[in-house]
C-alpha positions in Angstrom: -44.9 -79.1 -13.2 -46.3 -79.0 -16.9 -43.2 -77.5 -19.4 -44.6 -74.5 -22.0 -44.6 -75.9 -25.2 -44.3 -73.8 -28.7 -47.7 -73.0 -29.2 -47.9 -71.4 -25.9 -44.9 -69.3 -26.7 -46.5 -68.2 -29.8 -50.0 -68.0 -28.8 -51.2 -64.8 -27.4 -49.0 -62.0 -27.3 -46.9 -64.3 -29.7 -43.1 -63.8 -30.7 -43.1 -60.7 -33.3 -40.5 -58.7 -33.1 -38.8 -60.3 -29.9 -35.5 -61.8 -29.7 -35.8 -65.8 -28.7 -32.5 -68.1 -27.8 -33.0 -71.2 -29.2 -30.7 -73.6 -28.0 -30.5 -76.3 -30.9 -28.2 -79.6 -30.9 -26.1 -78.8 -33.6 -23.4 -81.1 -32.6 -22.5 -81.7 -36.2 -19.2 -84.3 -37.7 -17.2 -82.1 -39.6 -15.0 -83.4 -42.7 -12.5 -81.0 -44.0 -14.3 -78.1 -42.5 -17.3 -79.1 -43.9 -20.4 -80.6 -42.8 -20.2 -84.4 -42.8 -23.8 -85.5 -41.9 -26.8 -82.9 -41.2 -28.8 -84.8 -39.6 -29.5 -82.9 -36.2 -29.3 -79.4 -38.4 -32.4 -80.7 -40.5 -33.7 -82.3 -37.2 -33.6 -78.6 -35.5 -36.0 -77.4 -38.9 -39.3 -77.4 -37.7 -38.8 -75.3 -34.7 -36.9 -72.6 -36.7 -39.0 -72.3 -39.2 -42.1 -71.8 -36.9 -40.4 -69.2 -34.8 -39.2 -67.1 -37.8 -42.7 -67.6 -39.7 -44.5 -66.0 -36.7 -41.6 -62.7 -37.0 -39.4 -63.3 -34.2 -35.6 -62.4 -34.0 -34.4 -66.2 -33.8 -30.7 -66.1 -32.1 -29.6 -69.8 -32.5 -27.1 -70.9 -29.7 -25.2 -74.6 -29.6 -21.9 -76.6 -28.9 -19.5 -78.4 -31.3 -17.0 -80.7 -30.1 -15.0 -80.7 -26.8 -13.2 -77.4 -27.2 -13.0 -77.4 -23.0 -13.3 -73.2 -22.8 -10.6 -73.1 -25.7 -11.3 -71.3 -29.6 -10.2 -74.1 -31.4 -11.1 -73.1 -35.2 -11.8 -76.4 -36.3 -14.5 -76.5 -34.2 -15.9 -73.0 -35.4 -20.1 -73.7 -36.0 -19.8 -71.4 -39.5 -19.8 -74.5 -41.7 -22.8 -74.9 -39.6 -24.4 -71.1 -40.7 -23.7 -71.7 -44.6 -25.8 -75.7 -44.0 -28.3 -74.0 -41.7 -28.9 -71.1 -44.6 -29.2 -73.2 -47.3 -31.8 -75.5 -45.3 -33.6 -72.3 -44.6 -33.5 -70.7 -47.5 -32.8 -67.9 -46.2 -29.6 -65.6 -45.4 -28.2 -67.0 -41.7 -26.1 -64.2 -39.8 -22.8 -65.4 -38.1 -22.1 -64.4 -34.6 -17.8 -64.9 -34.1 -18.7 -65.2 -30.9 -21.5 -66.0 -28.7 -21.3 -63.2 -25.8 -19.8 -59.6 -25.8 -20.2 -56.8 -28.2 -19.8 -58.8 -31.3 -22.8 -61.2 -30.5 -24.9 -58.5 -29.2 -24.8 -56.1 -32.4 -25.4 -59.3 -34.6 -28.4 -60.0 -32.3 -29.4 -55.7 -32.2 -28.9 -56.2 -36.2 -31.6 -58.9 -36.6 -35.0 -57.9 -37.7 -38.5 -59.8 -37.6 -38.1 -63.2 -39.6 -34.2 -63.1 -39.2 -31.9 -65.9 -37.4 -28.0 -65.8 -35.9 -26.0 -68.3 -35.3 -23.8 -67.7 -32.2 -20.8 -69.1 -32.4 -19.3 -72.3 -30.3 -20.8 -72.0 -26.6 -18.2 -74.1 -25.7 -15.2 -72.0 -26.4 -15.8 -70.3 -23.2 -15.6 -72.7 -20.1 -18.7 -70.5 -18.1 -20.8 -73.0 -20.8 -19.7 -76.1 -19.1 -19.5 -74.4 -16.1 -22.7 -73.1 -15.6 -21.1 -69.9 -14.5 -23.6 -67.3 -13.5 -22.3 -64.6 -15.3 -21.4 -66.5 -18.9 -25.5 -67.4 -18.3 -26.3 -63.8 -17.8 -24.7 -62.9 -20.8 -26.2 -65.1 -23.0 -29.9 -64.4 -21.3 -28.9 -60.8 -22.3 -29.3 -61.7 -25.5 -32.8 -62.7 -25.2 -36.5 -61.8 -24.9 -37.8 -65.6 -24.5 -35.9 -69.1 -24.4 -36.3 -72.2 -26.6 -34.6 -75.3 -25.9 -34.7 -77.6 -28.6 -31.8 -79.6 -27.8 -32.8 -82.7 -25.9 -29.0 -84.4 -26.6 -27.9 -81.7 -23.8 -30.8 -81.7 -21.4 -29.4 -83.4 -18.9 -26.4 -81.1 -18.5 -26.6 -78.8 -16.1 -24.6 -75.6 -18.6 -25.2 -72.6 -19.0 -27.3 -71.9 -22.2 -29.7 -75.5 -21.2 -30.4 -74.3 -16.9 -28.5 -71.2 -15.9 -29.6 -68.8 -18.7 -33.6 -69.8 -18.4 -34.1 -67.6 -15.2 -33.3 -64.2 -16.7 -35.4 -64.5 -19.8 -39.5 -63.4 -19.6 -40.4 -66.8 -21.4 -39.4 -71.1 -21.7 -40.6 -73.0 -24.0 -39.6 -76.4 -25.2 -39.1 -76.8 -28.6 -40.8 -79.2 -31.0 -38.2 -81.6 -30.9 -37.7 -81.9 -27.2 -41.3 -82.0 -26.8 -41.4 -85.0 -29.3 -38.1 -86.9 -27.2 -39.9 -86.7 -23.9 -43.7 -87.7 -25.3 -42.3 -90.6 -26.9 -39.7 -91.8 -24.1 -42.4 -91.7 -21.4 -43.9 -94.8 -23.1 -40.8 -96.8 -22.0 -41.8 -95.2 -18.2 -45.2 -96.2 -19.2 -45.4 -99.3 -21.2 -47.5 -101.4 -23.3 -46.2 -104.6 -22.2 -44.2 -106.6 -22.6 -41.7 -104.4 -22.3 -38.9 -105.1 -23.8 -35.3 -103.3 -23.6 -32.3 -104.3 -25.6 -28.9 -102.6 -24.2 -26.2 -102.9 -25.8 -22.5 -101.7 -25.7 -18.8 -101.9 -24.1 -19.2 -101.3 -20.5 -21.3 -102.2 -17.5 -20.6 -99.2 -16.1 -21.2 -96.5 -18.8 -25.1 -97.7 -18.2 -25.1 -99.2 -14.7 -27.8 -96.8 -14.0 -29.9 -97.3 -16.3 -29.6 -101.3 -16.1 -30.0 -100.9 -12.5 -33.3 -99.0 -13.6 -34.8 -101.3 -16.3 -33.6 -105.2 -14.9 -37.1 -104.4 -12.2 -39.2 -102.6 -14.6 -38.4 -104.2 -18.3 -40.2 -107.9 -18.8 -37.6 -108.8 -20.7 -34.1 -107.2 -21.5 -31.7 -108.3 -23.5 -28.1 -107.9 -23.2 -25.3 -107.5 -26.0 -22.0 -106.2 -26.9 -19.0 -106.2 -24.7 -21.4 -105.9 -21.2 -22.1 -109.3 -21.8 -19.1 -110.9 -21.0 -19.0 -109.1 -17.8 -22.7 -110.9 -17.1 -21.5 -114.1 -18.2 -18.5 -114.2 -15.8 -20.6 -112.9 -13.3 -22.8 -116.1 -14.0 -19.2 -118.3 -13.7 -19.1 -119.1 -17.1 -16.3 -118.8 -19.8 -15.5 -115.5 -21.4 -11.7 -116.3 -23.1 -10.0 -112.8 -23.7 -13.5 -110.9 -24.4 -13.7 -107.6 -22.4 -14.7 -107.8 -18.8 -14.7 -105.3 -16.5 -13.4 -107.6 -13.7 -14.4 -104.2 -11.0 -18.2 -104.6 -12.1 -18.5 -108.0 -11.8 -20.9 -108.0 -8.3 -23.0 -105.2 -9.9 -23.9 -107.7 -12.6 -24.5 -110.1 -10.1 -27.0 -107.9 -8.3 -28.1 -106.6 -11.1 -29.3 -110.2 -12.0 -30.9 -111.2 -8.8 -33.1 -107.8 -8.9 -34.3 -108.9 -11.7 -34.9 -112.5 -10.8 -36.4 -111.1 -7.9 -38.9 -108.8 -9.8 -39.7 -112.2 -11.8 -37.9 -110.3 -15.0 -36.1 -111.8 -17.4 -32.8 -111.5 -18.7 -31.3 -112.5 -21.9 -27.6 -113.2 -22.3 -26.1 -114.6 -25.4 -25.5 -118.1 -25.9 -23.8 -118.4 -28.5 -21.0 -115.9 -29.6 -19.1 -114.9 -32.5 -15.2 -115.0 -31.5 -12.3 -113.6 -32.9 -8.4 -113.6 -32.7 -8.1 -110.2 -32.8 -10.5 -106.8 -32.9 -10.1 -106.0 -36.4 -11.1 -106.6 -39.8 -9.9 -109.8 -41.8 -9.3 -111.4 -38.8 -9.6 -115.4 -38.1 -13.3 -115.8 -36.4 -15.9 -118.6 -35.3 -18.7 -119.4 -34.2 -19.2 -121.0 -30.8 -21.3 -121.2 -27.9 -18.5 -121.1 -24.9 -15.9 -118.6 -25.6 -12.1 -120.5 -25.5 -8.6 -118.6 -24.3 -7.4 -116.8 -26.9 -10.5 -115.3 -28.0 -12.7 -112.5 -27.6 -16.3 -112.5 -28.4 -17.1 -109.7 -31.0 -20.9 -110.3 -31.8 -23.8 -111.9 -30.6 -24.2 -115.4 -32.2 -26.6 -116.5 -34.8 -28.9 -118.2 -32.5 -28.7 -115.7 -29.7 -29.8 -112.9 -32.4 -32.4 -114.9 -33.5 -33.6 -115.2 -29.6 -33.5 -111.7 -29.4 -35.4 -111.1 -32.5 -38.6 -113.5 -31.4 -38.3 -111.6 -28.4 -39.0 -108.4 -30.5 -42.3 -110.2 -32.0 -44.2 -110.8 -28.9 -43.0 -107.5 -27.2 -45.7 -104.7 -26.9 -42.5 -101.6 -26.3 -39.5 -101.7 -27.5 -36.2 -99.4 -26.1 -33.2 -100.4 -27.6 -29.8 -98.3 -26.4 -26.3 -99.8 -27.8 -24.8 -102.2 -30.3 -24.9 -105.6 -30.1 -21.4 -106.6 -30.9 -18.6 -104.6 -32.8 -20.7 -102.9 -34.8 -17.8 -100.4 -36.9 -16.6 -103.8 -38.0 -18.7 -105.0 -41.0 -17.8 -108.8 -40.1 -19.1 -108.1 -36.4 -22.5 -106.5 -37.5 -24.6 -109.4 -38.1 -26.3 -109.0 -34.7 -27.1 -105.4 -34.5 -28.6 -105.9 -38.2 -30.8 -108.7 -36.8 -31.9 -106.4 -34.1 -32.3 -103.6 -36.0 -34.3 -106.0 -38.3 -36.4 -107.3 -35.6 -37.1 -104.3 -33.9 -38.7 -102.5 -37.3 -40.7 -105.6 -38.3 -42.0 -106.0 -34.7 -45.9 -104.5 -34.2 -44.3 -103.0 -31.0 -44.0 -98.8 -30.0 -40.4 -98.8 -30.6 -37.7 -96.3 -29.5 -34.1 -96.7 -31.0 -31.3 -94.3 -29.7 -27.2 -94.1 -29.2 -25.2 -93.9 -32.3 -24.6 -97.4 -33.5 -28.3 -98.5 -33.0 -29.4 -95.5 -35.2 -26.8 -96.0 -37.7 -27.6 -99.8 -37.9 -31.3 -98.3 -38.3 -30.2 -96.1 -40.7 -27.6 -98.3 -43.0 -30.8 -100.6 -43.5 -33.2 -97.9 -44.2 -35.2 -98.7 -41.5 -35.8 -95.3 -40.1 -39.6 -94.7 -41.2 -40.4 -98.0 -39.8 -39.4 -97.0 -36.0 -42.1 -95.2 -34.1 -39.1 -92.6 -32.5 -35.2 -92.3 -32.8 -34.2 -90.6 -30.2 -31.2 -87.6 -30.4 -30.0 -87.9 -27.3 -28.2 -91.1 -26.3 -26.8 -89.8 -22.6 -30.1 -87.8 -22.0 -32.2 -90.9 -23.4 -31.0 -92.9 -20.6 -31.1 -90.6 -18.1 -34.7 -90.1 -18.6 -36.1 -93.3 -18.8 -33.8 -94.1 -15.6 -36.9 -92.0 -14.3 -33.9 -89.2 -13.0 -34.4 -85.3 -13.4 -32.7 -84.0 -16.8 -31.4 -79.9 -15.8 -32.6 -78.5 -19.2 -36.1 -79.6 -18.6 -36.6 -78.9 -14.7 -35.3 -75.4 -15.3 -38.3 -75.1 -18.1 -40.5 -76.4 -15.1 -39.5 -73.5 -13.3 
């Protein structure tokens, strides 16, 4: 079933007057109480801005943090309101809480062109919960429904499914329209199709490696997964990270793809260090010795990877490609992230480390979509049902 976009809500009888939820992703670091990066507040813009230039009564709803159903101060969302207002330019009314009598005569107070922000939906565990009557409270607040959060869709909570049923109106907004158009290419490819994956565990993406070893031509493997591939293939891995429990996944996970006549690249040559931090004694080498761990992708495995990004016709890429935090144990996510933007491929970049790699190079403009939603991101292209978007469906 087709989702409402933003110009349906607005066309027609249109959004004057009426009172729409929006909920954003304004998941925000905060520094000192104080907004550290703003990033997913400017991202959340365009959708604002259209709402409250066609007169509606924009109430503004999002999480911060892991409170877990605690008000925990520092994770209040009004360093958020004073960003969001000055983005705006225009005055940003401050909910101190996001149900009860408070929130409502904020909401009541609004008038056409006006925007709250509702404070932390977390500090109340119904949120996480997806308890029925925390999600008719907040639907109380409402006329229609926005979701504009795509980092969230595929948690089942309260203000992203349970809420959606007691409004007159869904939409999605124009930033998780944009996250689903451009993921459905990796569903639908331009081949070759190639996916780079990246990070510490086998089984914080099993799914989605189970998913993409049959359907990607190619994908390449990096960071601390690796190891757990390369023992799986018998060879050495030294004190690198290996999830010993995940082993015969890997193992499977190979043969699928062997059987599917994929391909997939593991790193032959490492860089290896003493110990995970900065400054400490490192090499180079193409089987990894006791007493060391492998930190990076070598110099000729990177440079594997990026030829692979030349003759690919999609690119996905999820995760670093060694210790990324560590300067010293960047050089492969750099070449990647490198690769990636020069390549003639449709690319999609998401998860932290591959956007901040994308980022520290001033790359950005030269990637054809960086994803918000890391979790959600792999969830979708795993082809499995994100809750924030079926309950639009309905």
């Amino acid at each position: 079933m087709a989702v409402a976009s933003l110009d349906d809500l607005l066309s027609g009888a249109g959004v004057r007057g009426r009172r729409v939820f929006v909920r954003a992703d304004l998941n925000v670091p905060l520094r000192d109480g104080a907004v550290a990066d703003d990033t997913r507040i400017r991202a959340s813009l365009p959708t604002l801005r259209r709402l409250l230039d066609a007169g509606a009564r924009v109430v503004v709803a999002s999480h911060l943090g892991r409170p877990k159903g605690q008000r925990k101060p520092e994770l209040s969302l009004r360093p958020v309101a004073v960003v969001l207002g000055d983005q705006l330019g225009r005055a940003v009314a401050f909910a101190e809480d996001c149900v009860g009598d408070q929130a409502r005569a904020v909401v009541e107070g609004l008038g056409e062109g006006e925007l709250a922000l509702l404070e932390n939906l977390r500090f109340h565990a119904g949120e996480t919960d997806n308890d029925p009557e925390f999600a008719r409270q907040l639907a109380a607040l409402a006329d229609d429904y926005v979701n504009d959060a795509f980092g969230t869709a595929h948690r089942a909570h309260a203000s992203t499914a349970g809420m959606v049923s007691g409004v007159e109106r869904a939409a999605a907004g124009d930033l998780l329209a944009s996250e689903l158009q451009h993921l459905k290419v990796v569903l639908e490819p331009r081949r070759p199709l190639l996916c780079f994956l990246g990070g510490a565990k086998v089984s914080d993406k099993l799914g989605v490696l189970e998913a993409l070893a049959p359907h990607a031509d190619v994908l390449a493997v990096g960071g601390a997964m690796a190891y757990t591939f390369l023992r799986a293939q018998d060879l050495p891995t030294g004190d690198s990270l290996v999830e010993d429990g995940q082993v015969a996944e890997a193992r499977r996970i190979l043969e699928a793809a062997r059987t599917a006549g994929r391909r997939i690249l593991l790193p032959d040559d490492h860089v290896v260090a003493r110990k995970l931090e900065a400054g400490a004694e490192q090499r180079t080498v193409e089987e990894i010795p006791d007493g060391w761990m492998g930190v990076d992708i070598g110099p000729q495995s990177a440079e594997a990877y990026a030829a692979e990004a030349g003759r690919a016709g999609t690119i996905f890429w999820n995760g670093p490609m060694g210790v990324f935090e560590i300067d010293a144990f960047a050089a492969g996510t750099r070449r990647v992230a490198q690769a990636v933007a020069d390549s003639s491929a449709t690319s999609v970049v998401g998860g932290g480390d591959s956007l901040a790699a994308i980022n520290q190079l001033g790359l950005g403009d030269r990637i054809d979509h960086l994803s918000t939603g890391g979790g959600a991101s792999l969830e979708y292209v795993q082809g499995l049902t994100l809750p924030g978007v079926a309950a639009l469906e309905q």
